[in-house]
Structures are given as structure tokens and as C-alpha cells.
VMD Tcl script that draws the C-alpha trace (Angstrom):
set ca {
  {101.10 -16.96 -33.33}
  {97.62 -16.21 -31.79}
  {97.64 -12.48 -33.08}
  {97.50 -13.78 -36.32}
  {95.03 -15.99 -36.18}
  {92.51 -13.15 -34.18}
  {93.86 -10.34 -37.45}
  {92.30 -13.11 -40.05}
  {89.11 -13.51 -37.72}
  {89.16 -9.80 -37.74}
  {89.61 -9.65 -41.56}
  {86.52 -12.28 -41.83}
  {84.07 -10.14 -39.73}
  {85.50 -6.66 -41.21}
  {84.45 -7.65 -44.77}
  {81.13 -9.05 -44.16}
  {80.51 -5.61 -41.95}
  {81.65 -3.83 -45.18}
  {78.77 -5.48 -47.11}
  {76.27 -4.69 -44.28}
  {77.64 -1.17 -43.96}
  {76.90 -0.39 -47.69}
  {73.39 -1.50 -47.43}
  {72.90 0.44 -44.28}
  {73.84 4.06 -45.98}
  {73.01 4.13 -49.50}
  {70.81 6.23 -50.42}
  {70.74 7.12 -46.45}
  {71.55 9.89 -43.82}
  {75.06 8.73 -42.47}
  {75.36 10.79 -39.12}
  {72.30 8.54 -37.64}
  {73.95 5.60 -38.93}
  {76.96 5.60 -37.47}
  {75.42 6.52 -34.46}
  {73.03 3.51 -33.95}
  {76.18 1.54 -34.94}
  {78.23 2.81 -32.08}
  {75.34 2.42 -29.69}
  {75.06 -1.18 -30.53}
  {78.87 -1.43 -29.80}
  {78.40 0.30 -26.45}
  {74.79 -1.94 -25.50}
  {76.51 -5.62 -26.51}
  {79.83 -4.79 -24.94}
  {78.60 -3.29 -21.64}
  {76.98 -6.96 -21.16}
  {80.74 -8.17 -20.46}
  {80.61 -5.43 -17.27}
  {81.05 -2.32 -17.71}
  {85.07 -1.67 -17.20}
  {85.87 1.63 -15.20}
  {88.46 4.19 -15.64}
  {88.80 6.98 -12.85}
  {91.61 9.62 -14.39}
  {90.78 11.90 -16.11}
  {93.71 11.70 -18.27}
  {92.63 8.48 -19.60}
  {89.32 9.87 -20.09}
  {90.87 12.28 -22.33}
  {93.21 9.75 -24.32}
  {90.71 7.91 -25.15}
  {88.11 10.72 -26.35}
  {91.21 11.23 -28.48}
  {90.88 8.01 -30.04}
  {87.35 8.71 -30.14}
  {87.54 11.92 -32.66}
  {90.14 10.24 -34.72}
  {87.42 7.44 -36.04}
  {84.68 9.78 -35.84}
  {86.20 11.89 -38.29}
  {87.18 8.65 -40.40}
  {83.77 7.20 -40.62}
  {82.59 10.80 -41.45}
  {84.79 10.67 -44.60}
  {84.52 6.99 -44.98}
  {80.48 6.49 -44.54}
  {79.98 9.92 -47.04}
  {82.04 8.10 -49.74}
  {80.68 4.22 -49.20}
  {76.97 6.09 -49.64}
  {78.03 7.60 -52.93}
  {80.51 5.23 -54.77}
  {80.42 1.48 -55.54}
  {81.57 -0.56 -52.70}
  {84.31 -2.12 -55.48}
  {85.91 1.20 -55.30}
  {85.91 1.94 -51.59}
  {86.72 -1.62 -50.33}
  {90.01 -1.42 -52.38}
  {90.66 2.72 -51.36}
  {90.17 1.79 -48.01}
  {92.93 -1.53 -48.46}
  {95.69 1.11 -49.11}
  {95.37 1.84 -44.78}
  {98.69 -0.86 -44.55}
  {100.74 1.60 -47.06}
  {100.20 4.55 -44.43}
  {100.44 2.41 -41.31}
  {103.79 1.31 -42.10}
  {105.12 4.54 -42.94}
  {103.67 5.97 -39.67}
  {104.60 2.51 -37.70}
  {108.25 2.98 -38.93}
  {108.24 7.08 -38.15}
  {106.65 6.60 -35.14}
  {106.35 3.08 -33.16}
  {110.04 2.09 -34.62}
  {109.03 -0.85 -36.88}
  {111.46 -0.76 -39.93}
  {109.98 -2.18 -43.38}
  {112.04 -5.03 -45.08}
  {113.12 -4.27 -48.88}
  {109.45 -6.51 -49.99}
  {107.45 -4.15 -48.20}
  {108.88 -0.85 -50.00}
  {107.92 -3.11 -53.25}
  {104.92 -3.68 -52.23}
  {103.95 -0.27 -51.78}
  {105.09 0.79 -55.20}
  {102.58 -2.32 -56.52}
  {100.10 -1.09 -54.30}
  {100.22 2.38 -55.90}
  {100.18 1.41 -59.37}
  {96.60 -1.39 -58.51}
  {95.43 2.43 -57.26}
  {96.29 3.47 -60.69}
  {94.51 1.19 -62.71}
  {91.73 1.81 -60.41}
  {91.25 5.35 -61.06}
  {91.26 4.67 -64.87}
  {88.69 1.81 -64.00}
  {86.42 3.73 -62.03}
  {86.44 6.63 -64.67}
  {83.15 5.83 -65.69}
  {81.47 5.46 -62.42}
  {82.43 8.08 -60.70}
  {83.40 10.59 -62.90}
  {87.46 12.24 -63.12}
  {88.36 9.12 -60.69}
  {90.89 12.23 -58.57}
  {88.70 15.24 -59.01}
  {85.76 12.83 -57.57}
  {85.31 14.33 -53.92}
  {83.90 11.29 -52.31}
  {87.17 9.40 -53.91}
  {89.51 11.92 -51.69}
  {87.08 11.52 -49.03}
  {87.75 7.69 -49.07}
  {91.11 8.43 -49.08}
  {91.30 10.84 -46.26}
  {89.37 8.66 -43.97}
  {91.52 5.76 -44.80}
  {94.03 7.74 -43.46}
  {92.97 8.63 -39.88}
  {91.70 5.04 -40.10}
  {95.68 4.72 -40.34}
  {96.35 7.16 -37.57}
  {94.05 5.22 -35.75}
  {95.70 1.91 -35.76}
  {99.07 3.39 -34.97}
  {97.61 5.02 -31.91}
  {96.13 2.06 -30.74}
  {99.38 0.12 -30.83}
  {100.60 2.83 -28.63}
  {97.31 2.78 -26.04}
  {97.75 -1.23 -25.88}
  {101.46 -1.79 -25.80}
  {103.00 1.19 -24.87}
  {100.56 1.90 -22.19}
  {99.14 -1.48 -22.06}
  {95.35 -0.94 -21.80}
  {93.18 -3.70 -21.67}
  {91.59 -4.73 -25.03}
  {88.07 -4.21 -23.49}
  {88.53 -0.76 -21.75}
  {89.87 0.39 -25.20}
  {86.53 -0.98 -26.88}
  {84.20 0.26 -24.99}
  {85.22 3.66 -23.75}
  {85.96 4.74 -26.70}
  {82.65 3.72 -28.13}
  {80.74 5.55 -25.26}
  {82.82 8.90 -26.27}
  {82.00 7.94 -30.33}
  {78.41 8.45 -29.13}
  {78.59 10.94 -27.77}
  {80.33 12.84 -30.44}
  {78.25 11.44 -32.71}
  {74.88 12.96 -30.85}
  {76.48 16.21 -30.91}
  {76.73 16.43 -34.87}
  {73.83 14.42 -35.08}
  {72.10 17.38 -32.98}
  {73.81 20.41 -34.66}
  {74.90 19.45 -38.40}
  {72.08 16.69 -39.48}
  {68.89 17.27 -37.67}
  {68.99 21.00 -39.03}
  {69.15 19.27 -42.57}
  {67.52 16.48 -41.89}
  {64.93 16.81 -45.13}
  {67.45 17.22 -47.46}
  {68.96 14.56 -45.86}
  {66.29 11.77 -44.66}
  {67.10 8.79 -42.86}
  {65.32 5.62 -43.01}
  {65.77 3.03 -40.39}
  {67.04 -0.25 -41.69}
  {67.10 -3.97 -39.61}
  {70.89 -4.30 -41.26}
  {71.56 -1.30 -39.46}
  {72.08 -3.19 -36.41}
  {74.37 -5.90 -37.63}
  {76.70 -3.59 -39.04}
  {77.66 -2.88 -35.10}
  {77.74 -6.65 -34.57}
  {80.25 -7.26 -36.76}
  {81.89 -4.09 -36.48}
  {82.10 -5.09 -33.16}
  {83.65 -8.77 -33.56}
  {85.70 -7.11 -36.00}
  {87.28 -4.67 -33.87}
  {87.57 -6.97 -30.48}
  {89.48 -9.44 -32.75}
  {91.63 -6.81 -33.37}
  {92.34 -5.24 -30.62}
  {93.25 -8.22 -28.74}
  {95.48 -9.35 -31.76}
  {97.01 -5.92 -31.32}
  {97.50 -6.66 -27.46}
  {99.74 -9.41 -27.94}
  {103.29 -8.45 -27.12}
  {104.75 -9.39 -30.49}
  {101.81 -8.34 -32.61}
  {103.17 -5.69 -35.40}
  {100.59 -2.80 -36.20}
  {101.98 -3.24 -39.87}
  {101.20 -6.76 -40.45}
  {97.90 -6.80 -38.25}
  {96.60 -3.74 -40.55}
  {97.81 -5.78 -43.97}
  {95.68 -9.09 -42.85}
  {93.28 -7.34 -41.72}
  {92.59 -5.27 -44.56}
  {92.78 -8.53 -46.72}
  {88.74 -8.07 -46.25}
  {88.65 -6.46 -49.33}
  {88.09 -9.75 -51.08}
  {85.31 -10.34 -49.60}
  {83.83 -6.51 -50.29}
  {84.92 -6.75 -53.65}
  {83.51 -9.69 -54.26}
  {80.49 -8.76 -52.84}
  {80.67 -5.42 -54.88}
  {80.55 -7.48 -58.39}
  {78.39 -10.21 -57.76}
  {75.77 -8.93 -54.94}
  {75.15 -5.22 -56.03}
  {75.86 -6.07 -59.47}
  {78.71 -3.39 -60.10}
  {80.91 -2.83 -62.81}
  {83.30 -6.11 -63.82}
  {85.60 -4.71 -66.18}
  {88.62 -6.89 -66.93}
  {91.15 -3.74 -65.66}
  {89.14 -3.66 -62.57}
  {89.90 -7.26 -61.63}
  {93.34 -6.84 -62.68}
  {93.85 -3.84 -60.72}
  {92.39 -5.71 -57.54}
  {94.82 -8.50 -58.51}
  {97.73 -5.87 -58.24}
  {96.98 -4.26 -54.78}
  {96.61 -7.83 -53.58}
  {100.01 -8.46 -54.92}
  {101.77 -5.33 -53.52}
  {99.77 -6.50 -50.13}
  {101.52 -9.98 -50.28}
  {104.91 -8.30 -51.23}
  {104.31 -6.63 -47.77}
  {103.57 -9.14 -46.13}
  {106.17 -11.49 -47.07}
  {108.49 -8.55 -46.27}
  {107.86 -9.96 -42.45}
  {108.48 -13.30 -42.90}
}
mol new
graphics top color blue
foreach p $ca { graphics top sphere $p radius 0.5 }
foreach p [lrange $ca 0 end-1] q [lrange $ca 1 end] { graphics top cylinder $p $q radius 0.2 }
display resetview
């Protein structure tokens, strides 16, 4: 199955863009971030041709799609700033757990008996985490960026639902989908930029980084794996979201050994149980 084979690319690309990522905004403004990331999406894909859309409804479903990740990578980037990337990578691997519930509400996928297990293995990994994590970030629930992570993982959810809808349902093309809503990202992203960070802008400073710029590379790879996985006809938004998500190995591993974070032996073991209850998903599709 080719869709598989682009969701592991896309898991690949997504991790090492989670490494980049966490180098690009700690310690940094996030609005300008994520707006010279989407910019660099926008600049590398319009070298493909620049695909056209005329209605304006599909203007508007895509500036839809648009404010959903906006919002995510508002909660997402605020959180990854202030929290160890071996907490967020693994927050942010609990996406499959909503996608399936939405894919089954919603897009009429229906979970096998292994994937209800796997979410109840999935939640207790998050439980060990939060004991974990105590130390690092404080009451692991009360923690605000930890419910930020959460949220944002969320709408990241949302997000991947509502693609499967804009690429099956109404069968855009992979690239239109990319790039569009890219172009309306940026623009959203000026506007806050504009009103909400350059008003605070020295009590929040930026400072431009090279890595900056790779983080839309591979965010970029990332995604166009992904959303032509995704465009295959057979291609589940469940099982795409679980492989792709399995980049929280390589974050995590990154986490302990590259940023020198916290190794404690319930740590690893909860990162061994949300891999599990991941697997127990997955298998739930074989």
C-alpha cells in the first residue's frame, strides 16, 4: 500500500522537524516563527506552479483549514517553547486517540476491539507521564502550557479529520490543499503578528535563527507526504495519524540524548506504554 509507505516518510520528516522546531522557539517569540515557517512552505511550494482556485467557496474552505492549524501551532509552539520536548513529543502522540473518535463520529471509520485497548494504554503512558514530568514542569495538569499541548493536539486532530474530508470527500488535489492553505496561514499569521506580538514585542523578543528555515523544509516534506498518503482512496485518517505520529521516537529520543532532558526510568516506561497502546491501535487494522 503506497499510503503507507508516504505516512512512515511523513513520520521520518515530522520528527526531525520536531527537533528543529524546538530549537527554533526556545527561549523565542513564537508568532514570528511560525510565520517565517509558513512563508518558507508557501516560497518552496509555489516553485511546483502556483495551482489556482477561482470560487470563492473554496477560498473560504480552505481559510477554514487555515485557522484550524493556526490556532494549533498557537497552543502547540507556546508549550514546545516552555516544556521539554520529551513531554510535548509524547502529548502531541495522543492526536490518533482523538482522530479515531472523530474519524468514527464523523468520516464513518469504526475502531476494531485493539484499538479501544489501545486507547485505554494510551491513557494510562499519559498517566505515568504526568507523574514523570512532576518535577519539570510543576503540578503536571495544573501546568498551563501542558493543557496548551493538549488543546493544540486536538485541533491538530480536527485538522486531520477535515483534511480527509477536503481530499476524499471533495477530492482536492494534494498540492492545492498545501499551498493555499499555507498562503491563508500567512496571512493570518501577519495579522496577529501585527496586532498581538509587535505591540509586545520587548517583552517578547525574537531572534532570528538559520534552523528557522528548515523547520518549514521539513514541515513541508512532512506534510506533502501526508497529504498525498491521505489522497489515496483507501488511506484511513486513523491509521495515517497513528504512523505518522510514530515520530515521537525520534523527538523523544532527541529530547534525552540531544537537549539532555530528564531520563527517569518511569519516563521511558511511560513512552514504552503509549507506544504500546499505539501498536494495539494499529494492529486493530490489520
Amino acid at each position: 500500500m503506497i499510503w503507507l509507505t508516504l505516512a512512515f516518510g511523513s513520520a521520518l520528516f515530522l520528527g526531525v522537524y520536531d527537533i528543529c522546531k524546538k530549537n527554533a522557539v526556545s527561549g523565542n517569540a513564537v508568532w514570528p516563527v511560525l510565520l517565517i515557517c509558513s512563508l518558507t512552505n508557501v516560497f518552496l511550494l509555489s516553485l511546483f506552479g502556483i495551482p489556482e482556485i477561482s470560487s470563492l467557496k473554496d477560498h473560504l474552505t480552505l481559510l477554514v483549514k487555515a485557522a484550524i492549524v493556526t490556532t494549533s501551532w498557537g497552543f502547540t509552539y507556546n508549550a514546545i517553547a516552555k516544556l521539554p520536548i520529551s513531554i510535548t513529543s509524547p502529548i502531541r502522540a495522543s492526536a490518533p486517540i482523538f482522530t479515531i473518535f472523530m474519524a468514527t463520529a464523523f468520516m464513518g471509520e469504526r475502531p476494531q476491539i485493539l484499538q479501544w485497548i489501545g486507547i485505554a494504554v494510551c491513557l494510562v503512558g499519559y498517566f505515568l507521564f504526568s507523574s514523570a514530568s512532576k518535577k519539570e514542569s510543576g503540578s503536571y495538569w495544573k501546568n498551563p502550557f501542558v493543557i496548551c499541548m493538549f488543546v493544540g493536539t486536538f485541533l491538530g486532530s480536527c485538522s486531520g479529520v477535515y483534511d480527509k474530508f477536503l481530499l476524499q470527500n471533495l477530492d482536492y488535489d494534494p498540492l492545492v490543499l498545501q499551498f493555499w492553505f499555507n498562503v491563508y496561514m500567512s496571512c493570518v499569521q501577519a495579522l496577529i503578528l501585527l496586532f498581538y506580538w509587535f505591540p509586545r514585542r520587548q517583552k517578547m523578543p525574537f531572534r532570528f535563527r538559520p534552523i528557522m528555515l528548515f523547520v518549514g523544509v521539513f514541515l513541508l516534506i512532512a506534510d506533502r507526504l501526508y497529504f498525498l498518503s491521505l489522497h489515496e482512496e483507501n488511506a484511513l485518517v486513523s491509521i495515517v495519524t497513528i504512523i505518522r505520529r510514530s515520530s515521537v521516537l525520534i523527538a523523544f529520543m532527541a529530547g534525552l540524548f540531544l537537549f539532555k532532558e530528564s531520563k527517569s526510568k518511569r519516563k521511558w516506561l511511560a513512552l514504552f506504554v503509549v507506544l504500546l497502546g499505539l501498536s494495539f491501535i494499529a494492529l486493530g487494522n490489520i
